[in-house]
N, C-alpha and C positions, 0 to 999 in steps of 0.2 A: 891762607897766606899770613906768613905773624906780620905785622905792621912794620918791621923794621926792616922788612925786605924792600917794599915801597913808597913811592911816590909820586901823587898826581901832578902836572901840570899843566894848568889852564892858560892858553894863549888864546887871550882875548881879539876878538874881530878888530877893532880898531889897531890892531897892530899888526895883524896880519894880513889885513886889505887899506885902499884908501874909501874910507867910511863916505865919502863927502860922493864917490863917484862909484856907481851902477858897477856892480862884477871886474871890481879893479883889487888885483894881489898887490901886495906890499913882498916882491922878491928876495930885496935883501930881506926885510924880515924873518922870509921862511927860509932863508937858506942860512942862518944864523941859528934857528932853530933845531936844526937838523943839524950842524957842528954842534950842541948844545946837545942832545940826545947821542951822538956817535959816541961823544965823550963820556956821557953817562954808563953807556954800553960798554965804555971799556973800563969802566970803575966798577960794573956786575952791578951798576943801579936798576934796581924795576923801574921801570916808568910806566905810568899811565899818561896820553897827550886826551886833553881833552881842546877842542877849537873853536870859537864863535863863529858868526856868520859873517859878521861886518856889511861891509857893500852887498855882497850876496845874498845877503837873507834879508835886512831889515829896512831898507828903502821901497820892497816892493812887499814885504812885511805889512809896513804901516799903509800903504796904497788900498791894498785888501782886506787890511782890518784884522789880521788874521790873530792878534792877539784875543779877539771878543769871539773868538769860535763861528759859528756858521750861523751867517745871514741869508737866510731866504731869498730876502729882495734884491739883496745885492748881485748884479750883475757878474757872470764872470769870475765870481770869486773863487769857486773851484779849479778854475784854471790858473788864477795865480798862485792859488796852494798848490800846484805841480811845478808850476815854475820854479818858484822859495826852492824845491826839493829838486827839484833839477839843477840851478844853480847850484843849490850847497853842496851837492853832488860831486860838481863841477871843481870846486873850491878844494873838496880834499881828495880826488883825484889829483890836482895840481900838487898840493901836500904831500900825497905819497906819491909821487915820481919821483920830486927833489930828496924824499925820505932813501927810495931807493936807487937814485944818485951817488947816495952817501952810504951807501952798502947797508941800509937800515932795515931789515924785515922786519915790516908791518902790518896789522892786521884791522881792516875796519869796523865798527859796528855802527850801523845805517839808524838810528832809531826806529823811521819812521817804517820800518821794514821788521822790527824784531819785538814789538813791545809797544806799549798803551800808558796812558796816564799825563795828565797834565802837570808843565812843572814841577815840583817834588811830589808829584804822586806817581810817577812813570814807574814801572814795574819793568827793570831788567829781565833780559830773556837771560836763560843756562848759557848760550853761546860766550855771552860777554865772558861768564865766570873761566869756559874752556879759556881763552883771549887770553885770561890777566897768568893762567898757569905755565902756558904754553912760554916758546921761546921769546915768540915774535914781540914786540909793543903795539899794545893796542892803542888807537885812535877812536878818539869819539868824539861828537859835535853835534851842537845847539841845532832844532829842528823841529818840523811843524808835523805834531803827533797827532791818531784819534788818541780822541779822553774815551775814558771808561763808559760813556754814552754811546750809545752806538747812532754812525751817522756825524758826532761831532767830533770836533778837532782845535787845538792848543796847541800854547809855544812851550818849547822843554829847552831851555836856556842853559849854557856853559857852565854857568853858575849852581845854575840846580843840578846838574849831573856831577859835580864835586861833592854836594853834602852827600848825593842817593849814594855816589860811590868809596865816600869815607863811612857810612852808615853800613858799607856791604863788606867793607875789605878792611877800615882800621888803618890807614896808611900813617907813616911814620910823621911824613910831612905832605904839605897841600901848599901849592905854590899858585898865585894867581896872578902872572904874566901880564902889564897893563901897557897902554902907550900914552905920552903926554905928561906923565907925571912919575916921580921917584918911589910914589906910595901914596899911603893919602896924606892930603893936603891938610894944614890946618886952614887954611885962605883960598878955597878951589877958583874962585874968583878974581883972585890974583897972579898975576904972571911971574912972581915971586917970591909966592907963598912957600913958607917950611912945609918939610914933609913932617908928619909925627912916627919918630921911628920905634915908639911903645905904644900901641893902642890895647888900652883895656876894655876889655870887655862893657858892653852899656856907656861908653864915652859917646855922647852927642856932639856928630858934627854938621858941618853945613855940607853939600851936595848941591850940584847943579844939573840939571834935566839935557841933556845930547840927545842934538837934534838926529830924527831916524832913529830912535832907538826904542826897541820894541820890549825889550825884557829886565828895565828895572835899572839901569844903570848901575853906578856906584854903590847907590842903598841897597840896593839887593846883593850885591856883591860881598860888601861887608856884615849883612844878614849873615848869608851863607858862610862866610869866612869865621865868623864868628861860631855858628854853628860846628863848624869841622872841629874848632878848637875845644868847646864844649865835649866833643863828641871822645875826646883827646889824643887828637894830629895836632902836631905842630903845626902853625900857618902865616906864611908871609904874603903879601902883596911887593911887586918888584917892577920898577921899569922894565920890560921884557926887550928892550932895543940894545942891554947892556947884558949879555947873556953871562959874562964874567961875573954878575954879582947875582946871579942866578947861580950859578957853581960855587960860587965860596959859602952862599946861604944854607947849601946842602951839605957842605961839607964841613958845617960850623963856623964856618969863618967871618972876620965880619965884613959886613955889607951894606949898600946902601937901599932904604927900605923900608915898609912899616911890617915888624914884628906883633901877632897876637898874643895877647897877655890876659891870664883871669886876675 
């Protein structure tokens, strides 16, 4: 697929659930989402959705540890890693119902069902590639994998499925959908802080650690983000609550946001 057919879009767990509360969706969210994608479908944009976990994955995530792979002693643990996977399950089932509410035919890929490897080392199955060809939009989402060890198991994070899958497909642009904030913050700590709406590449900034969360917050994000653009996708960070400046950013337009820059 040449790169200018597509585009990923990462809507992050926090926007898409309330983070604070156990397997709680943020509805209007996803049904903003899904007016945002119908729209796209009728501009003949590819989309790839990629989805975090939020409340479904990362409160009972950090319970069991599940980030530090498989503890012996710990009690239990294997059950909560069904859970994590049950839940997330759960979460984009919800997803594609409201997807095909909106007349959206969509197509899932499970991770923890098609493929192996921790974080940016997961190894896409062939299925995904049928996925990205085919009519449908594909959907993918953050999920607790075996690693390459057999018997052990890692988190494969929203984040990291944007670079594996700019790394496999070359997409035009990579958009990564946030709640809370316009882009990043010069002042994350501040309730009034400017966004910075050019970030270059290796600019240090400050970051703050959210609570429940299992896969790296912000840093990692902006890792990844960065990475895409190296990679050479365009890449923006975007309030995902404002789905209109999600659409002007694709279509050139301007928007409000942090734009990546080398």
């Amino acid at each position: 697929m040449m790169a200018t057919d597509l585009i990923i879009i990462k809507f992050g767990g926090s926007l898409i659930t309330d983070k604070s509360k156990s397997c709680t969706p943020n509805i209007d969210a996803i049904q903003k989402i899904c007016k945002l994608v119908s729209k796209l479908n009728s501009l003949e944009k590819k989309v790839i959705i990629v989805h975090g976990a939020g409340s479904y994955g990362h409160i009972k995530a950090k319970k069991w540890r599940l980030s530090e792979g498989l503890i012996p002693n710990l009690k239990n643990q294997l059950s909560g890693l069904n859970e994590v996977r049950e839940d997330m399950k759960t979460l984009n089932d919800l997803i594609v119902s409201y997807m095909k509410e909106n007349s959206i035919d969509v197509s899932t890929y499970r991770p923890h069902e098609h493929g192996k490897g921790i974080g940016i080392n997961y190894k896409f199955s062939k299925l995904f590639d049928e996925m990205v060809t085919s009519k449908n939009t594909p959907i993918v989402y953050g999920d607790v994998v075996e690693s390459d060890c057999e018997g052990n198991f890692g988190i494969l994070s929203g984040d990291d499925i944007c670079e594996i899958l700019t790394r496999r497909y070359s997409p035009k642009h990579v958009i990564f959908a946030i709640d809370g904030a316009d882009g990043i913050l010069e002042d994350p700590k501040s309730n009034h802080g400017s966004i910075i709406k050019k970030y270059a590449l290796g600019t240090k900034i400050n970051t703050i650690d959210v609570e429940n969360d299992v896969t790296g917050g912000m840093k990692l994000k902006i890792l990844r983000a960065s990475n895409c653009l190296e990679l050479g996708s365009r890449v923006s960070i975007i309030n995902g609550n404002y789905i209109e400046m999600i659409l002007n950013s694709i279509l050139g337009l301007d928007y409000l946001g942090t734009e990546f820059i080398l």
